[in-house]
MARDOFI-267932 format. One record per residue: residue in one letter; x, y, z of N, C-alpha, C in turn. Coordinates in steps of 0.02 Angstrom, whole numbers, plus 50000, padded with zeros to 5 digits. Example, Ala and Ser with C-alpha at 12.3 -4.5 7.8 and 13.67 -1.06 7.14 Angstrom:
BEGIN
a506604971650390506154977550390506604983550390;s506424988850354506844994750357506455000250394;
***
This chain:
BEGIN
x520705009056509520595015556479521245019456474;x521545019356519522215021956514522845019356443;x522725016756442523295012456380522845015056312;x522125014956317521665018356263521915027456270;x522215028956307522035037256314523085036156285;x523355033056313524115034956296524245032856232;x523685027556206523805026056147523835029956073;x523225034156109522775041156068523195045656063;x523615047156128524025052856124524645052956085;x524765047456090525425042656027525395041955956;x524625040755944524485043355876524395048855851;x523995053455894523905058255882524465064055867;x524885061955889525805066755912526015064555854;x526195057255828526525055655797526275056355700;x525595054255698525555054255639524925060155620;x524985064955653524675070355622525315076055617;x525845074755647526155081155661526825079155617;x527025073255641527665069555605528425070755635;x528185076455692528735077155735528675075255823;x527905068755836527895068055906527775072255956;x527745077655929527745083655982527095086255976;x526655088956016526205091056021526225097856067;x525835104156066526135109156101525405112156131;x525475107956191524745105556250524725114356269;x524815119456251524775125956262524465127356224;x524315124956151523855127256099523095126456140;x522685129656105521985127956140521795124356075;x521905125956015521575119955977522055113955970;x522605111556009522715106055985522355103056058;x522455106456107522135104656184521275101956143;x521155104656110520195104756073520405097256025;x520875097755985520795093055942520855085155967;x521465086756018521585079056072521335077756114;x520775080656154520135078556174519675075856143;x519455077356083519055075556029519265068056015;x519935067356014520195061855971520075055456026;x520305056656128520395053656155519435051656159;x519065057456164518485054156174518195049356121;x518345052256063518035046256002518435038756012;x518935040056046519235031556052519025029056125;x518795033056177518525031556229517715029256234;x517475032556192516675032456195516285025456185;x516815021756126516245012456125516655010356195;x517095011956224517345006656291516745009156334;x516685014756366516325018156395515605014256382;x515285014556320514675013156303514575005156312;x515235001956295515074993556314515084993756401;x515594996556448515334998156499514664998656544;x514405005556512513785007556524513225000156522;x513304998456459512864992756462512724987956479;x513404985956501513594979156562513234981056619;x513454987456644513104992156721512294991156708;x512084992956657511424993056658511104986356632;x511544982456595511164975256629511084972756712;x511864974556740511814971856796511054973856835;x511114980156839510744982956867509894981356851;x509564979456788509104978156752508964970256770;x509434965856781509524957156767509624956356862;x509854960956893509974961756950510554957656969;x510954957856943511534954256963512094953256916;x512744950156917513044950156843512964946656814;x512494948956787512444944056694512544948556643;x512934945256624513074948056559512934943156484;x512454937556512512054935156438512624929756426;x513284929256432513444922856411513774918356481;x513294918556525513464914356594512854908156608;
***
């Protein structure tokens, strides 16, 4: 998740702004790069979630191709 969140922040700096810089004092760019990190976080998270709740459901780790 981490390399997903520095990745976000690398794009986000670089090709919305065109100068890398981002100015984490704004409250809407603080609003907009949250937004951005969660939409690239949310299917990891959700494939996550669902592994957890097989385990938990199958009672053990399966994850269907074992």
């Amino acid at each position: 998740m981490k390399q997903i969140i520095l990745d976000t922040i690398k794009n986000f700096a670089c090709s919305d702004t065109g100068s890398c810089q981002i100015n984490l004092q704004s409250e809407s760019a603080q609003e907009m790069l949250a937004e951005k990190i969660f939409e690239n976080l949310e299917p990891h998270i959700r494939e996550e979630m669902g592994k957890l709740v097989e385990d938990v459901v199958c009672g053990g780790s399966y994850h269907g191709d074992e």
